[in-house]
Each structure stands twice: as C-alpha cells, then as structure tokens.
mmCIF file of the N, C-alpha and C atoms, coordinates in Angstrom:
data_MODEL
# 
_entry.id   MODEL 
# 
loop_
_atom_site.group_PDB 
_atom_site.id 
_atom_site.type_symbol 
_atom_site.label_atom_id 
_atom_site.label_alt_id 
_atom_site.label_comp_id 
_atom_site.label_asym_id 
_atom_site.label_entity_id 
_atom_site.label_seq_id 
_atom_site.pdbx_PDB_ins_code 
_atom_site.Cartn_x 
_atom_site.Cartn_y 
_atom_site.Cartn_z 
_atom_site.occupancy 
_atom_site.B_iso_or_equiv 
_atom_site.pdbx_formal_charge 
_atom_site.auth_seq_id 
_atom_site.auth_comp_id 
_atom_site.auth_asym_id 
_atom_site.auth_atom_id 
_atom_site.pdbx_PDB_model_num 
ATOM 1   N N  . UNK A 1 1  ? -7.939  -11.784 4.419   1.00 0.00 ? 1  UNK A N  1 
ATOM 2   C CA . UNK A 1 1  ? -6.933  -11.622 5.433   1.00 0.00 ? 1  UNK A CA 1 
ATOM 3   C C  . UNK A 1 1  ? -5.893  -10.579 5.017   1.00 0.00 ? 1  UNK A C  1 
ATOM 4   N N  . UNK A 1 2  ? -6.066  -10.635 3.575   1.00 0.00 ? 2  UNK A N  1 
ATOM 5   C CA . UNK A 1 2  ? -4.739  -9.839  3.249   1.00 0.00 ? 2  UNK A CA 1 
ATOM 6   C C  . UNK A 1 2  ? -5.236  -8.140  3.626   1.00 0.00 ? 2  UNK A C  1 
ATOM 7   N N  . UNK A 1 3  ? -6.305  -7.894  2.705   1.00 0.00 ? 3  UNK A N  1 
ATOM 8   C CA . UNK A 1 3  ? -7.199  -6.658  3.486   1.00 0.00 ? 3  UNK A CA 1 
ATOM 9   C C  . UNK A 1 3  ? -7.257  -5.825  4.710   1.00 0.00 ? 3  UNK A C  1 
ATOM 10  N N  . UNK A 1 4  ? -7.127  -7.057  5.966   1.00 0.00 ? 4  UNK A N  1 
ATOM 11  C CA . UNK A 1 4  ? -7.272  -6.964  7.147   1.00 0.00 ? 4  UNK A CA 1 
ATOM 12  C C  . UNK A 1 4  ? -5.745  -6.407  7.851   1.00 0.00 ? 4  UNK A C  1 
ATOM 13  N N  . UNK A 1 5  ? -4.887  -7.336  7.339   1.00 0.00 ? 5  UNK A N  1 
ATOM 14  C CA . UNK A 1 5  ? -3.411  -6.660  7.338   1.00 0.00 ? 5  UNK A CA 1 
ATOM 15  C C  . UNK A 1 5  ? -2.962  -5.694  7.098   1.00 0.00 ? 5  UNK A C  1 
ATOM 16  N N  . UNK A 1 6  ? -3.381  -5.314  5.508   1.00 0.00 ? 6  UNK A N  1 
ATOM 17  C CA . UNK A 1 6  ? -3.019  -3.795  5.376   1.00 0.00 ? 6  UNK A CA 1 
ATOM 18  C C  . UNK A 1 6  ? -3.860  -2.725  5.979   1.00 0.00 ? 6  UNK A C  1 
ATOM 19  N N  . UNK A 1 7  ? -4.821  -2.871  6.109   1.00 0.00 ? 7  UNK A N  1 
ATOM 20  C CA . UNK A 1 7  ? -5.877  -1.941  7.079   1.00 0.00 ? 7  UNK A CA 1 
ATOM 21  C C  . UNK A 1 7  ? -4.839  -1.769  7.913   1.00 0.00 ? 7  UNK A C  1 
ATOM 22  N N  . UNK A 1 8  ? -4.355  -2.717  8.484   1.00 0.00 ? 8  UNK A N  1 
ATOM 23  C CA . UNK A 1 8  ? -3.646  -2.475  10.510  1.00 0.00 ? 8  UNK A CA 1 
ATOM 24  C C  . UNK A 1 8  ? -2.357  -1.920  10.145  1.00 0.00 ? 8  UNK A C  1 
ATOM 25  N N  . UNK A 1 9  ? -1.786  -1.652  8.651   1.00 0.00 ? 9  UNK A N  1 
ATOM 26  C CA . UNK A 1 9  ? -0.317  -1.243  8.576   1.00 0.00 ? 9  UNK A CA 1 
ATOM 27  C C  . UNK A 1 9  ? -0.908  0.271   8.307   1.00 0.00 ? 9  UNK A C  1 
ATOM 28  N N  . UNK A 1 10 ? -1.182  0.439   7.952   1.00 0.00 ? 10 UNK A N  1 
ATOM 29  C CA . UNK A 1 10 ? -1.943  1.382   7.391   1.00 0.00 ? 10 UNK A CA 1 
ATOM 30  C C  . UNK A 1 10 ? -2.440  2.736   8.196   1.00 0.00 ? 10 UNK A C  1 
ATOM 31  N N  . UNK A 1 11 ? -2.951  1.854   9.306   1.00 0.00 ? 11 UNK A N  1 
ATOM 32  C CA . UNK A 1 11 ? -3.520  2.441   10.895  1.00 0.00 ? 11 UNK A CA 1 
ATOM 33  C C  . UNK A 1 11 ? -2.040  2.848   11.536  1.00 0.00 ? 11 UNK A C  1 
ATOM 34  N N  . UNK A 1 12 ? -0.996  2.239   11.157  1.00 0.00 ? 12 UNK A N  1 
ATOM 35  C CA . UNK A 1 12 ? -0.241  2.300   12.665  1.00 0.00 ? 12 UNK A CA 1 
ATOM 36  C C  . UNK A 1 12 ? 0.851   3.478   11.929  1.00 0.00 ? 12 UNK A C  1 
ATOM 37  N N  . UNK A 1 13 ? 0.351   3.889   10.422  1.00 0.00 ? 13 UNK A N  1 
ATOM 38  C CA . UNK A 1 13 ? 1.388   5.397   10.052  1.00 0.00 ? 13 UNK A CA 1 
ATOM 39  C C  . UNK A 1 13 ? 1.675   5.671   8.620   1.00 0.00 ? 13 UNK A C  1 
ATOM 40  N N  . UNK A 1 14 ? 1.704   4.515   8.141   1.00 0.00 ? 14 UNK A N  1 
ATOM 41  C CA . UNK A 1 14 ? 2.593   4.777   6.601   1.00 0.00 ? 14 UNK A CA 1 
ATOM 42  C C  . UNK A 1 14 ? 1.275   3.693   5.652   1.00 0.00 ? 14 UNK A C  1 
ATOM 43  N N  . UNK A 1 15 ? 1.592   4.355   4.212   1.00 0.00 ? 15 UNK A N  1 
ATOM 44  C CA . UNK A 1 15 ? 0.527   3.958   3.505   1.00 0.00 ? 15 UNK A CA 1 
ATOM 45  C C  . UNK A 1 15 ? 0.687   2.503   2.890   1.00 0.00 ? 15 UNK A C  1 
ATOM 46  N N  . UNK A 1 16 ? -0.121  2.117   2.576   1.00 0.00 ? 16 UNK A N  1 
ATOM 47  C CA . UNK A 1 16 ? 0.564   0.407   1.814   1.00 0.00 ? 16 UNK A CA 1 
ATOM 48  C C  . UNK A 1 16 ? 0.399   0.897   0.423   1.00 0.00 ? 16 UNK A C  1 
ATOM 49  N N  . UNK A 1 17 ? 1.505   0.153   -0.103  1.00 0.00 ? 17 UNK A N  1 
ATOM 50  C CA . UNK A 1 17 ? 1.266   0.074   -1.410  1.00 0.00 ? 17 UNK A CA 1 
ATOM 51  C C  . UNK A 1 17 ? 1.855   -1.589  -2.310  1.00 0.00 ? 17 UNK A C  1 
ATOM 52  N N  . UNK A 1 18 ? 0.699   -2.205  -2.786  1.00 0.00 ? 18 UNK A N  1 
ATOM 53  C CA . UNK A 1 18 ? 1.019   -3.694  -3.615  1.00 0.00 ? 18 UNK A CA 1 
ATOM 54  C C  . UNK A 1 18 ? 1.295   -3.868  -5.058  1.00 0.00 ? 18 UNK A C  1 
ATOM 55  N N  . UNK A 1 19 ? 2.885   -4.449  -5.211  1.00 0.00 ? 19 UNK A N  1 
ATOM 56  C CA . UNK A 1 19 ? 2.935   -4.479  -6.315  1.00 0.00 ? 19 UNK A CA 1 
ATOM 57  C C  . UNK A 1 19 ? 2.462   -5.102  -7.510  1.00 0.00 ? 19 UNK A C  1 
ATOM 58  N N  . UNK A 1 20 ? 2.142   -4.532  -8.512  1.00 0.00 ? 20 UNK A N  1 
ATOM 59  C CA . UNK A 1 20 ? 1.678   -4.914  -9.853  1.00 0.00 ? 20 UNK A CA 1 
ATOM 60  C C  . UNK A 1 20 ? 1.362   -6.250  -10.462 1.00 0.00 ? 20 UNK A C  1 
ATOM 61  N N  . UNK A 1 21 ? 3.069   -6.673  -10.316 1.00 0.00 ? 21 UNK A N  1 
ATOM 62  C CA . UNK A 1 21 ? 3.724   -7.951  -10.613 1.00 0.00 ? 21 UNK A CA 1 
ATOM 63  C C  . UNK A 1 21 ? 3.350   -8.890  -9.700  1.00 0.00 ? 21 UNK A C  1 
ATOM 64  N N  . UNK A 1 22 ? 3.609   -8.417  -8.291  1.00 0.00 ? 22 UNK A N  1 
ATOM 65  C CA . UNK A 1 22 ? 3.882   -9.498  -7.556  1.00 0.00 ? 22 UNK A CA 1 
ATOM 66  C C  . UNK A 1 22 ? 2.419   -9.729  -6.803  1.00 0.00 ? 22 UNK A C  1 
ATOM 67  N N  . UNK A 1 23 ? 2.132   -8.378  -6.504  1.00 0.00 ? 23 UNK A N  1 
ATOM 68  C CA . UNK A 1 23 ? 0.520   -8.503  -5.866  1.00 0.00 ? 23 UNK A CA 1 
ATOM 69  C C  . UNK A 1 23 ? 1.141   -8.769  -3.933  1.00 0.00 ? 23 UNK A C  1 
ATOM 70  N N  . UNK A 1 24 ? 2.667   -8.601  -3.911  1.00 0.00 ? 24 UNK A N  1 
ATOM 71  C CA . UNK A 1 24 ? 2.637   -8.153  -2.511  1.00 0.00 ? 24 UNK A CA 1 
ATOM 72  C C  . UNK A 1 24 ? 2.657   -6.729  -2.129  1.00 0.00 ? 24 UNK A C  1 
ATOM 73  N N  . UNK A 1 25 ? 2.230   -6.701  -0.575  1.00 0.00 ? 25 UNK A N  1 
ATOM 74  C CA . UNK A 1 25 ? 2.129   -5.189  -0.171  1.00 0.00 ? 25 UNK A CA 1 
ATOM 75  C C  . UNK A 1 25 ? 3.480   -5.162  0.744   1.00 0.00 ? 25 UNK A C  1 
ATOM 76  N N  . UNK A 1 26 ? 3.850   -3.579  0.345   1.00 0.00 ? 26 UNK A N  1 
ATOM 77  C CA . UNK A 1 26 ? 4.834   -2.905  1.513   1.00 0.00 ? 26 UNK A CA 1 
ATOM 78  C C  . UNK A 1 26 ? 4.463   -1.798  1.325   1.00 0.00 ? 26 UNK A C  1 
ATOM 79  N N  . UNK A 1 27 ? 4.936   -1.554  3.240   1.00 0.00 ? 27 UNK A N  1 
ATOM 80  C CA . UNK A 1 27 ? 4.460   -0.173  3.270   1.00 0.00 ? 27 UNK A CA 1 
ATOM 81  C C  . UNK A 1 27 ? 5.661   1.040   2.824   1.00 0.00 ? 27 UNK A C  1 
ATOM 82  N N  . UNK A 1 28 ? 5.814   1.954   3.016   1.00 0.00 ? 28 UNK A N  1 
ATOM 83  C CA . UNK A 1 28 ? 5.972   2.850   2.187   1.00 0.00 ? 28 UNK A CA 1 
ATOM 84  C C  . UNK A 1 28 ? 7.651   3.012   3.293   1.00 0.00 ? 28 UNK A C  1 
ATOM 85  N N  . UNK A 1 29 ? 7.517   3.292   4.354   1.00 0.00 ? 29 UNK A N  1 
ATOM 86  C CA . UNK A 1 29 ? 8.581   2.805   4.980   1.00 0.00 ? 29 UNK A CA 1 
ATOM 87  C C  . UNK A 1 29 ? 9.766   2.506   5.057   1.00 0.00 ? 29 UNK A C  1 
ATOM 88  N N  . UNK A 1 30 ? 9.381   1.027   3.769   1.00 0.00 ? 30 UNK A N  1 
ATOM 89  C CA . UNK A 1 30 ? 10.140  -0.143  3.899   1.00 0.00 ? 30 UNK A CA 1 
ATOM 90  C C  . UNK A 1 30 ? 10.697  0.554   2.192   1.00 0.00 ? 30 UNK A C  1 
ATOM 91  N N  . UNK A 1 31 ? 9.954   1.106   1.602   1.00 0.00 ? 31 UNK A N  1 
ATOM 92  C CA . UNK A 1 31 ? 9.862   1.135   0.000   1.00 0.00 ? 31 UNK A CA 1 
ATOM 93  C C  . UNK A 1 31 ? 11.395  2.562   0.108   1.00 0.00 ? 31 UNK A C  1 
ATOM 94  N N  . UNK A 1 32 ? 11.211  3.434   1.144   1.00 0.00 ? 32 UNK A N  1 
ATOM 95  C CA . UNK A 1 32 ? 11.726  4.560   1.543   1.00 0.00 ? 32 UNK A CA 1 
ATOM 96  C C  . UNK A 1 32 ? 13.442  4.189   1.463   1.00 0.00 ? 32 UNK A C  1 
ATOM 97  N N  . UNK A 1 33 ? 13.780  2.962   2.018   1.00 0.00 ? 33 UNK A N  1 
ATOM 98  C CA . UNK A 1 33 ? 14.554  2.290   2.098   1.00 0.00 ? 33 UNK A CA 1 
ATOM 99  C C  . UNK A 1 33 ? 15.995  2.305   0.904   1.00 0.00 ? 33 UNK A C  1 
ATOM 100 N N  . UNK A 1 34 ? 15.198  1.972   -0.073  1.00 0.00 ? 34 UNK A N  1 
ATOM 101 C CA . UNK A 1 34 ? 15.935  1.847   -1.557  1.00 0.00 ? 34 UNK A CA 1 
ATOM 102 C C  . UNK A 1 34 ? 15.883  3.118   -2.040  1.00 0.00 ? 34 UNK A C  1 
ATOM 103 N N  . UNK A 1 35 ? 17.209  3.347   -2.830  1.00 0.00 ? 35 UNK A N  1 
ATOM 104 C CA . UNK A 1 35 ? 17.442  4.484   -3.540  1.00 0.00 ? 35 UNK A CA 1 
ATOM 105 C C  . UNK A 1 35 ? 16.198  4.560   -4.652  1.00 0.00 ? 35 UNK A C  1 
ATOM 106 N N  . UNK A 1 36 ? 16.049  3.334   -5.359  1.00 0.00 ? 36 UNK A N  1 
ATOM 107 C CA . UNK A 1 36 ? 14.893  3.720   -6.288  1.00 0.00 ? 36 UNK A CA 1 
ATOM 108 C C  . UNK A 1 36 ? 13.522  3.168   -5.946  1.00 0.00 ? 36 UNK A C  1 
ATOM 109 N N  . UNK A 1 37 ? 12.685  3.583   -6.098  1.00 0.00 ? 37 UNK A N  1 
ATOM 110 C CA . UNK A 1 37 ? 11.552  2.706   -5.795  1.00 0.00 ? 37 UNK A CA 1 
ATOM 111 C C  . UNK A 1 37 ? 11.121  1.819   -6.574  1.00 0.00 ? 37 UNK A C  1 
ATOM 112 N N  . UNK A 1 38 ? 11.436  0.399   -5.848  1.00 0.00 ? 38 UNK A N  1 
ATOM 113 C CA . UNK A 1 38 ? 11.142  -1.014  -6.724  1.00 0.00 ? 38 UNK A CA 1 
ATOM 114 C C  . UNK A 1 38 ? 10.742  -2.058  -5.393  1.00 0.00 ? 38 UNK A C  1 
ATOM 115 N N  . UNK A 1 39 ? 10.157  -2.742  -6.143  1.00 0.00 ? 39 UNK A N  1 
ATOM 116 C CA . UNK A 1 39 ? 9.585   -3.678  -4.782  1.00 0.00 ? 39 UNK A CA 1 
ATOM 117 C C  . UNK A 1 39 ? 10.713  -4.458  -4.388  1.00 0.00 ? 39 UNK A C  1 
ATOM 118 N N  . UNK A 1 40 ? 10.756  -5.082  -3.070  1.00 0.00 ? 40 UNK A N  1 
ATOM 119 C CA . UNK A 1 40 ? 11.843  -5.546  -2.582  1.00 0.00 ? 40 UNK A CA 1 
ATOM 120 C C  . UNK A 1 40 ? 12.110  -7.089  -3.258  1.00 0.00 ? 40 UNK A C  1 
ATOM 121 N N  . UNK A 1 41 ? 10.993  -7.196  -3.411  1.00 0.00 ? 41 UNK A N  1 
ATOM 122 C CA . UNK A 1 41 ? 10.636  -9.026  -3.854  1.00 0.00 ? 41 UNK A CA 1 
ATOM 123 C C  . UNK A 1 41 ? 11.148  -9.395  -5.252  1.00 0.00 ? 41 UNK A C  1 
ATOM 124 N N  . UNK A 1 42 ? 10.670  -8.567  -6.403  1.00 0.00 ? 42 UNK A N  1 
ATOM 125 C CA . UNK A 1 42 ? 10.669  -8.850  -7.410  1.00 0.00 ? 42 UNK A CA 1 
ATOM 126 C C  . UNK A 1 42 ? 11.429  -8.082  -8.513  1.00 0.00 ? 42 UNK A C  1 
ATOM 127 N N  . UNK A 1 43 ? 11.337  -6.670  -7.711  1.00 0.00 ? 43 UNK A N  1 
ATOM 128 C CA . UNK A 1 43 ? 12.187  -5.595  -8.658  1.00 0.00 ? 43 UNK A CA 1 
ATOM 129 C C  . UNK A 1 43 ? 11.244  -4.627  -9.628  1.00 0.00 ? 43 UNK A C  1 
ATOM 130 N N  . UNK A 1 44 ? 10.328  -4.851  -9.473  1.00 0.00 ? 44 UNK A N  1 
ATOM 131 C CA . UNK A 1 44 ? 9.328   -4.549  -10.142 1.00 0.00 ? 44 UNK A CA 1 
ATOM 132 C C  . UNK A 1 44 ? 9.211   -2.579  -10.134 1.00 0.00 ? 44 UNK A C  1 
ATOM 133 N N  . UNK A 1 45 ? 9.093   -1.774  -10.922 1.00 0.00 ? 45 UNK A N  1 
ATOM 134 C CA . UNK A 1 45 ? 8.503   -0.365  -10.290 1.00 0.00 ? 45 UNK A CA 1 
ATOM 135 C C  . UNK A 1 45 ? 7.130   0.234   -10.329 1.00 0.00 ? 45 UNK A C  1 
ATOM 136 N N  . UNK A 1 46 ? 6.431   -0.223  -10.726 1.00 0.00 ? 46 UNK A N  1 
ATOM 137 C CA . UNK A 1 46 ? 5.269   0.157   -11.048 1.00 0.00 ? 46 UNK A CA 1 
ATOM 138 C C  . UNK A 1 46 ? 4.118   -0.564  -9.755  1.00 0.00 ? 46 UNK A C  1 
ATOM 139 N N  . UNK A 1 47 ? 3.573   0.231   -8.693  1.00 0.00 ? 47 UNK A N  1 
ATOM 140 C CA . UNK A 1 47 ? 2.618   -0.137  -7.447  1.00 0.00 ? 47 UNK A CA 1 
ATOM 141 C C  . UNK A 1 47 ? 1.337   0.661   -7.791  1.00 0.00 ? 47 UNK A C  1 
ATOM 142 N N  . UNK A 1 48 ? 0.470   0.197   -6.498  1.00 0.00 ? 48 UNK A N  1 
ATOM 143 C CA . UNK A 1 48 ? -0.504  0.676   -6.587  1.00 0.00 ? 48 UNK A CA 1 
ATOM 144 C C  . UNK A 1 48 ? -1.265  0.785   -5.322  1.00 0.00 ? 48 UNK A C  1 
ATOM 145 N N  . UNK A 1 49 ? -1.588  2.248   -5.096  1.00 0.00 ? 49 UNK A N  1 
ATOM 146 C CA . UNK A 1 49 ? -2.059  2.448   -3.427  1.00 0.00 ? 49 UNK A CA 1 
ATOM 147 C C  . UNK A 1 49 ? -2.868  1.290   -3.045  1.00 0.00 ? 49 UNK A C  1 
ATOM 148 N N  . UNK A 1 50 ? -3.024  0.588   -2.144  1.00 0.00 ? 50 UNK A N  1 
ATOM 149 C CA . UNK A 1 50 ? -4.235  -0.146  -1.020  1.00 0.00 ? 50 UNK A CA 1 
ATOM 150 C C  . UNK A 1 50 ? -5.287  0.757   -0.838  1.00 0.00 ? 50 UNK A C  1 
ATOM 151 N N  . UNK A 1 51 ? -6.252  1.072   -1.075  1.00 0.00 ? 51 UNK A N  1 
ATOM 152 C CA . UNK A 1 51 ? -7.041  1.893   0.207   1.00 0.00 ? 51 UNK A CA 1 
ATOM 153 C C  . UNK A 1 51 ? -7.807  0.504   0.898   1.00 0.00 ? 51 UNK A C  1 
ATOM 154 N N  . UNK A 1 52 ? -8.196  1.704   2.182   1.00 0.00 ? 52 UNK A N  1 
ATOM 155 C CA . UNK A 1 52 ? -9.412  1.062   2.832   1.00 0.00 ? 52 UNK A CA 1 
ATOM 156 C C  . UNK A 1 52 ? -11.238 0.922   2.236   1.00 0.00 ? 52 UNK A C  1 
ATOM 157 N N  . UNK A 1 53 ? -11.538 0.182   2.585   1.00 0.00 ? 53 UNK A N  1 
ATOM 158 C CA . UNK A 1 53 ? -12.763 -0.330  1.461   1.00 0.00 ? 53 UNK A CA 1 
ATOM 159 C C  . UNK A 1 53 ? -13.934 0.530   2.397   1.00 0.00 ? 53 UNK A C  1 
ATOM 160 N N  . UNK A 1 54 ? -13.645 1.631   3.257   1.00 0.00 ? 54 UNK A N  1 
ATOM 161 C CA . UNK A 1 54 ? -14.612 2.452   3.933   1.00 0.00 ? 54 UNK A CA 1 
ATOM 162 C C  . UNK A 1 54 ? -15.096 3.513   2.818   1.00 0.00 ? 54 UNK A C  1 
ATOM 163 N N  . UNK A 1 55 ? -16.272 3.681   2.995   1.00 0.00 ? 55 UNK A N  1 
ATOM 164 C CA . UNK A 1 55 ? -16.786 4.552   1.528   1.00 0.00 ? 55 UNK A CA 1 
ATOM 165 C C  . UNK A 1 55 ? -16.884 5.718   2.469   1.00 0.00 ? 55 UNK A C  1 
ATOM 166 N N  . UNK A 1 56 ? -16.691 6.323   2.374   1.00 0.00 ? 56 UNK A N  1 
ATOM 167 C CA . UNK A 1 56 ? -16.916 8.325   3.229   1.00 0.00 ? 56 UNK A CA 1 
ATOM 168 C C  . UNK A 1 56 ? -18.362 9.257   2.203   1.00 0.00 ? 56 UNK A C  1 
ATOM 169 N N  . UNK A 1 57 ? -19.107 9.063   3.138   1.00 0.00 ? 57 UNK A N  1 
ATOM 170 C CA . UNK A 1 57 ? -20.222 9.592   2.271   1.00 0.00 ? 57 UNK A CA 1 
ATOM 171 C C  . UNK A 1 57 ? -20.138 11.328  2.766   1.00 0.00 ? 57 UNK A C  1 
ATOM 172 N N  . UNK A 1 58 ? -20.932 12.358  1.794   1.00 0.00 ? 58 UNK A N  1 
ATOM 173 C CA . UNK A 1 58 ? -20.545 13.346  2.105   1.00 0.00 ? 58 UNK A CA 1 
ATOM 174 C C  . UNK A 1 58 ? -22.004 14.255  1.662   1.00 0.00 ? 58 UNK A C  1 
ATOM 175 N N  . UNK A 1 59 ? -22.449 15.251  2.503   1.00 0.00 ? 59 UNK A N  1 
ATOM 176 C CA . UNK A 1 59 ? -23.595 15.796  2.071   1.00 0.00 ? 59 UNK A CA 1 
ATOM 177 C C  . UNK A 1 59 ? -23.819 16.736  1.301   1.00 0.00 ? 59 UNK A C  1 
ATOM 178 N N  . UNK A 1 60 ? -24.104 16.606  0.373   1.00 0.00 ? 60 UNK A N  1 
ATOM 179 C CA . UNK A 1 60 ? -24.035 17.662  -0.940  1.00 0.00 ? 60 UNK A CA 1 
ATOM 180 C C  . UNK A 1 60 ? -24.847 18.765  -0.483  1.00 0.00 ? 60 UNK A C  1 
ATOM 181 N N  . UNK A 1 61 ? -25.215 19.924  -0.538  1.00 0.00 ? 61 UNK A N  1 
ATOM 182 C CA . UNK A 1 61 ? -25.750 20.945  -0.245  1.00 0.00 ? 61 UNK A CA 1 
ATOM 183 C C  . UNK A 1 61 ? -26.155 21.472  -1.615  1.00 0.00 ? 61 UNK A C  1 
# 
C-alpha cells in the first residue's frame, strides 16, 4: 500500500523521498518547506529517492 501511495504522489508532480531512520515518505514539496533538509518526523537528514518499480527496457543496437 505504501508503494501504491507514493506511485500516486509521485504522478501528481514532485518526487518522494523516505527517510532512512524513519522509513516515512515526503514528497519533496513538503521537504522544500524547511530551511534545511531534515525529515519533518524525526529530524533525521539523510533520505532516499522512492522510484517506481517499472523497469524501462531499452533496445541496444
């Protein structure tokens, strides 16, 4: 479910990113917010992008 959530934040503009510590996601947005970048929850600075679990295949030539 959590997956499914950030997929749809994700879709609607700004990137997710979940913290380290805490293992919650915010989007980038919200992170934009604070003078420094630290998670809102915990204080934490150190995140790590979400991606989407779509693999992009590509044709080698």
């Amino acid at each position: 479910m959590d997956q499914e959530n950030a997929e749809r934040q994700e879709s609607r503009g700004g990137p997710v990113y979940e913290c380290v510590k805490c293992g919650r996601r915010v989007e980038y947005r919200e992170l934009e917010r604070y003078i420094s970048f630290r998670c809102p929850f915990c204080g934490y600075r150190i995140f790590r992008k979400v991606r989407a679990p779509v693999v992009k295949r590509i044709k080698a030539r």
